[in-house]
Backbone as JSON, one array per atom type, in Angstrom:
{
  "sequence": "XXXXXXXXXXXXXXXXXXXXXXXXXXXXXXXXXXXXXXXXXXXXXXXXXXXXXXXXXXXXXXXXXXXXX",
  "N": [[55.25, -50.29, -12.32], [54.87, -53.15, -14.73], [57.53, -54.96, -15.35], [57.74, -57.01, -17.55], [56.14, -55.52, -19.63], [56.81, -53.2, -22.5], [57.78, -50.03, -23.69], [56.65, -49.54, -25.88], [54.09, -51.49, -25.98], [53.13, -50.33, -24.23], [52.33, -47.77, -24.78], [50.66, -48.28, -27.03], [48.69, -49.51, -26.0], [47.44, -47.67, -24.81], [46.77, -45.63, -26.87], [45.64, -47.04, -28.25], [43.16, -46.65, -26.34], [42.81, -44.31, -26.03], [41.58, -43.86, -29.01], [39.28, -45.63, -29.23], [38.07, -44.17, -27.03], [37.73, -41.53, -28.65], [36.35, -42.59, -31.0], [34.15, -43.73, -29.82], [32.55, -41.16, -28.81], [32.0, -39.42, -31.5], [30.73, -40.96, -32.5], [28.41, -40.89, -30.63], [28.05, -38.54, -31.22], [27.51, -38.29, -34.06], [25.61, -39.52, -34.37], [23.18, -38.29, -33.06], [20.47, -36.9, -33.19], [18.91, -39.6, -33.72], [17.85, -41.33, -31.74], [17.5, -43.99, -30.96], [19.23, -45.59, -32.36], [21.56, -44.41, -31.49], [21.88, -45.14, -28.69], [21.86, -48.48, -29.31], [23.92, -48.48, -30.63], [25.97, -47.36, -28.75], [25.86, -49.19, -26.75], [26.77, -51.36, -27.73], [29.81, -50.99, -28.3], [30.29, -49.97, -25.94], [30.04, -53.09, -24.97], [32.24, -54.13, -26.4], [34.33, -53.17, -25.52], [34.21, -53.95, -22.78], [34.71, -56.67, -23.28], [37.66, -56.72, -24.11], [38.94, -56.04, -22.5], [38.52, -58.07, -20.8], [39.47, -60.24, -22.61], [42.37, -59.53, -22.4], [42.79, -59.55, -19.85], [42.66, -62.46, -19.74], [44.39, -63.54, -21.54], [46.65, -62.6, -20.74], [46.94, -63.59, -17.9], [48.62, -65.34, -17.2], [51.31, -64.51, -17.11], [50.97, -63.07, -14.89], [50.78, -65.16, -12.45], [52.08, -65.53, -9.3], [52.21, -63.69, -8.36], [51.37, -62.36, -6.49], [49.75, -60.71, -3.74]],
  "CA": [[55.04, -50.78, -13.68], [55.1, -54.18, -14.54], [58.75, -55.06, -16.07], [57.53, -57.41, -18.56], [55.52, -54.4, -20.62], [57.74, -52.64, -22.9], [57.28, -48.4, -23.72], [55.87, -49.64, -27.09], [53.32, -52.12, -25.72], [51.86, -49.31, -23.17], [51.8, -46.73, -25.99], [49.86, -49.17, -27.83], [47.23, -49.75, -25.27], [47.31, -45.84, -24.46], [46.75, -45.53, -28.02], [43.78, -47.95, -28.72], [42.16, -45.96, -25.72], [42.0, -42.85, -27.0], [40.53, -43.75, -30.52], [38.37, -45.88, -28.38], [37.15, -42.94, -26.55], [37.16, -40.06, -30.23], [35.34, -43.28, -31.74], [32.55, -43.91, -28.84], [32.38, -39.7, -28.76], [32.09, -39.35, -32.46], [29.56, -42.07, -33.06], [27.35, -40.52, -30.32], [27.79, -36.75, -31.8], [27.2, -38.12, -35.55], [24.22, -40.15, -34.12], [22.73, -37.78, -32.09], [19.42, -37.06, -34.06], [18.2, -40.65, -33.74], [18.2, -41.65, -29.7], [17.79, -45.34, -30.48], [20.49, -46.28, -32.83], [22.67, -44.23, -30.72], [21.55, -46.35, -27.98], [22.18, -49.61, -30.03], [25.58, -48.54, -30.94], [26.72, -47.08, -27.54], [25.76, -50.23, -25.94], [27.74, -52.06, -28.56], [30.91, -50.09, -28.47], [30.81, -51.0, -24.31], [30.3, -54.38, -24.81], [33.29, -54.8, -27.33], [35.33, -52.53, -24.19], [33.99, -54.86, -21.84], [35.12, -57.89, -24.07], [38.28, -56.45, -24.71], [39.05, -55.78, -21.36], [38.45, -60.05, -20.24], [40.42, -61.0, -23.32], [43.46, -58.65, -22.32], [43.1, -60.51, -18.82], [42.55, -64.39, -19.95], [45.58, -63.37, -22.52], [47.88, -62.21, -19.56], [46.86, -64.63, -16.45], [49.81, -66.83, -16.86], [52.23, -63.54, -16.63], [50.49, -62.54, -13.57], [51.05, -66.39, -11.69], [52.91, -65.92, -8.54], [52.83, -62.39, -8.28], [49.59, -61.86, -5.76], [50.31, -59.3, -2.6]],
  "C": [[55.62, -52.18, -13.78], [56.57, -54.28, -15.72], [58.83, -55.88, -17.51], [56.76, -56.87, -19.9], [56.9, -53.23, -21.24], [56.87, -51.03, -23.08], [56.0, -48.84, -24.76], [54.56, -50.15, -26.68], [52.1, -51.13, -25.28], [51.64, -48.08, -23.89], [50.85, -47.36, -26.92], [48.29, -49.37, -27.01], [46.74, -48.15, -24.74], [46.27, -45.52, -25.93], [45.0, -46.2, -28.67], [42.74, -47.5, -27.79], [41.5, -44.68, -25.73], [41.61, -42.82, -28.1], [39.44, -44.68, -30.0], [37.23, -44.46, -28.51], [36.54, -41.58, -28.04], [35.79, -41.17, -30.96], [33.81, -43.28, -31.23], [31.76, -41.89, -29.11], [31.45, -39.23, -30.08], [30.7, -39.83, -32.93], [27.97, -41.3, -32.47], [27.08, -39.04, -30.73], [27.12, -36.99, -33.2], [25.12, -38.72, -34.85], [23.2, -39.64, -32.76], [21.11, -36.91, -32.29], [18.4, -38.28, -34.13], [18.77, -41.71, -32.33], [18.53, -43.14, -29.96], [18.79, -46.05, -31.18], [21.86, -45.3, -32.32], [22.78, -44.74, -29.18], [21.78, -48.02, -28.51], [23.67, -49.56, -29.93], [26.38, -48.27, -29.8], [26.91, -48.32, -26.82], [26.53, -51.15, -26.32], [29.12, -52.11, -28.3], [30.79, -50.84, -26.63], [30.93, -52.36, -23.95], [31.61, -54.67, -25.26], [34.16, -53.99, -26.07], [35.44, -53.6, -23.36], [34.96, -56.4, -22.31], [36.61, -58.05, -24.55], [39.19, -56.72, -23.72], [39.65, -57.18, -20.58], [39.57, -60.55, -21.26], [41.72, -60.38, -23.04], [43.73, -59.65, -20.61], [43.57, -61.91, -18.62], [43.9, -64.06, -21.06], [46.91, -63.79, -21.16], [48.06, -62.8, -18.76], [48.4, -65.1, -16.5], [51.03, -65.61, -16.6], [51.54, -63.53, -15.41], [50.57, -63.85, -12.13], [52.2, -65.72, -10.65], [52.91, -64.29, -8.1], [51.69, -61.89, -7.34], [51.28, -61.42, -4.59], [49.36, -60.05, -1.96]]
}
């Protein structure tokens, strides 16, 4: 574990991944009656993951300097 992440921080990102996941779940159970706006929205919901994901990286880079294996 990296030393500069506190308990709180990684309960926080724990945290935003499991309402993540009930949200993505949720969306496709309520919208499961109409294929293509649960197709619209699924695809959505992974992009903003995807997007979330890069900005959590391009945030962090400069912690991560010097530290390659």
């Amino acid at each position: 574990m990296c030393r500069s992440h506190s308990l709180g921080t990684l309960l926080r990102y724990l945290f935003l991944g499991i309402l993540y996941t009930g949200v993505y779940l949720g969306a496709g159970a309520l919208l499961g009656a109409h294929p293509l706006v649960r197709t619209v929205v699924a695809n959505t919901l992974l992009l903003l993951l995807a997007g979330s994901v890069c900005a959590v990286v391009l945030r962090r880079r400069r912690e991560w300097e010097g530290t390659h294996r």
